[in-house]
C-alpha positions as CSV (number, residue, x, y, z in Angstrom):
1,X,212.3,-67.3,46.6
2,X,215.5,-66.9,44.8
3,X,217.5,-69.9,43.3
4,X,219.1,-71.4,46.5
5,X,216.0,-72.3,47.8
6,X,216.3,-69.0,50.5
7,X,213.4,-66.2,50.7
8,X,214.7,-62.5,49.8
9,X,213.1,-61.5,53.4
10,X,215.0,-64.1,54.9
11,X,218.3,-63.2,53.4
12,X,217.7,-59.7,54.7
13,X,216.7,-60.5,58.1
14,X,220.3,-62.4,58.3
15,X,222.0,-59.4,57.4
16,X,220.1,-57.1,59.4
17,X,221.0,-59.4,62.4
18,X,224.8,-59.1,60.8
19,X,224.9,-55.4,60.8
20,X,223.2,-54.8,64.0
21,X,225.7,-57.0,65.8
22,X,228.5,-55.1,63.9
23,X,226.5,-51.8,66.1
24,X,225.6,-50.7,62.8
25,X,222.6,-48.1,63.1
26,X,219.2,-49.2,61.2
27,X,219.2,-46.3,58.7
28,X,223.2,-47.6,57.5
29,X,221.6,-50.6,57.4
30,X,218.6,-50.1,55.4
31,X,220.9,-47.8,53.0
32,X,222.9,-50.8,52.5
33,X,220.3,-52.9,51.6
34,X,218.5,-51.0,49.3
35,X,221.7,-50.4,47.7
36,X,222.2,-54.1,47.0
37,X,218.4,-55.3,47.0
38,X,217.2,-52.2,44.9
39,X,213.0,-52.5,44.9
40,X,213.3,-56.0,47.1
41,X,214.6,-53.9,49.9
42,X,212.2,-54.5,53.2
43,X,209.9,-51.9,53.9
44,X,212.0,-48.8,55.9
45,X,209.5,-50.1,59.3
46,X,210.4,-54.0,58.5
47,X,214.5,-53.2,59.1
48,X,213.8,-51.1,62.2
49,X,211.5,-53.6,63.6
50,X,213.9,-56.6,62.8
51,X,216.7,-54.0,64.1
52,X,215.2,-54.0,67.4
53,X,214.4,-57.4,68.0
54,X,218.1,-58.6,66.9
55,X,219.5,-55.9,69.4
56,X,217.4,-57.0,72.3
57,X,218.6,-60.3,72.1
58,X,216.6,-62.2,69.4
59,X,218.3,-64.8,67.5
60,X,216.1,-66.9,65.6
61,X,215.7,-64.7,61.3
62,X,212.2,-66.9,60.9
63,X,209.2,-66.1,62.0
64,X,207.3,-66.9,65.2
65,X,205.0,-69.6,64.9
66,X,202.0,-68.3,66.1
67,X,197.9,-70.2,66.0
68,X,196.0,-69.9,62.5
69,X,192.2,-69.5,62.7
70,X,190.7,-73.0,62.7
71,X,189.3,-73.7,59.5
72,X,185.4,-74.1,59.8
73,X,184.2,-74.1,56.4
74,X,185.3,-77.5,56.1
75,X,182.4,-79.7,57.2
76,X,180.4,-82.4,55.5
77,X,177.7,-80.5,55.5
78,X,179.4,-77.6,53.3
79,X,181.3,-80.6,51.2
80,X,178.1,-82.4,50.2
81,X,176.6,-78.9,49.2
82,X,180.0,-77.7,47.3
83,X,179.2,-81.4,45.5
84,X,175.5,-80.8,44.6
85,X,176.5,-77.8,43.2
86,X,179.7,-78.9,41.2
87,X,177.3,-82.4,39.9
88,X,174.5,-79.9,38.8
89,X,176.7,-77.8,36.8
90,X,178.4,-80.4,35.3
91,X,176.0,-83.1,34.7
92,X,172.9,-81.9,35.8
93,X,172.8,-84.3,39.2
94,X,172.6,-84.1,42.7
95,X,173.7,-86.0,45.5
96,X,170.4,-88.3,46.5
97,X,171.5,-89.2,50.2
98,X,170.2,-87.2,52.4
99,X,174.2,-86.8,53.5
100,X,177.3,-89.0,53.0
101,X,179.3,-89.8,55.9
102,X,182.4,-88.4,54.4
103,X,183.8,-86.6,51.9
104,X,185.2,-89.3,50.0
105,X,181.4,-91.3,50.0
106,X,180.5,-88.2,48.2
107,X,183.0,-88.8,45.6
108,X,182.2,-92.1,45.1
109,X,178.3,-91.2,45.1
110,X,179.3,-88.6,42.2
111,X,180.6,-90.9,40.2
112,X,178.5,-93.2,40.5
113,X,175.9,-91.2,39.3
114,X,177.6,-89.6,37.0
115,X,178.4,-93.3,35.5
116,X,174.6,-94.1,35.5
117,X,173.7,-90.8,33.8
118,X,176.6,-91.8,30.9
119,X,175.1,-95.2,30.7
120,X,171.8,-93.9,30.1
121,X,172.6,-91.9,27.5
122,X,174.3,-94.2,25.7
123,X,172.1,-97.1,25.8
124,X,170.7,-97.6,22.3
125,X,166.9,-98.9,22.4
């Protein structure tokens, strides 16, 4: 991202769109932007393929939204065992319930232990 807060790629697609409204060919206009974008230029197959969807009508320079993968690591099952792993290493604890309701109970469960392990080993008989 350069200084103003606009991506290189996105500065390129604008002119691209520029140039090929202009009836610019894409080979002039991947000349001229390797000229002025030296080793930032867009892949030679990026122009062309923004070249062709600017001169068959496309308007929007961003990117089409499209669906991500759903995220399916994330369950409580895999957070409670990221937990017992993280308590082990750290403080040689585990999680005790058989599994917290939420993520945030197995915070609190950490640090509870965790507080009752420091507590123990500071009491002074």
């Amino acid at each position: 991202m350069r200084e103003n807060g606009v991506y290189v790629s996105l500065e390129q697609r604008i002119i691209i769109k520029f140039l090929a409204k202009e009836g610019e060919n894409p080979t002039e206009i991947l000349r001229r932007l390797q000229a002025q974008c030296g080793d930032n230029t867009l892949s030679r197959t990026r122009v062309f393929a923004w070249y062709k969807e600017f001169s068959g009508g496309r308007e929007k320079v961003e990117n089409h939204s499209h669906d991500r993968r759903p995220r399916t690591s994330l369950t409580e099952a895999n957070i409670s065992k990221f937990w017992d792993v993280v308590l082990y290493a750290a403080y040689g604890l585990t999680l005790t319930s058989p599994g917290p309701a939420s993520a945030s109970e197995t915070c609190t469960s950490a640090k509870t232990q965790r507080a009752g392990k420091i507590a123990r080993d500071t009491d002074v008989d």
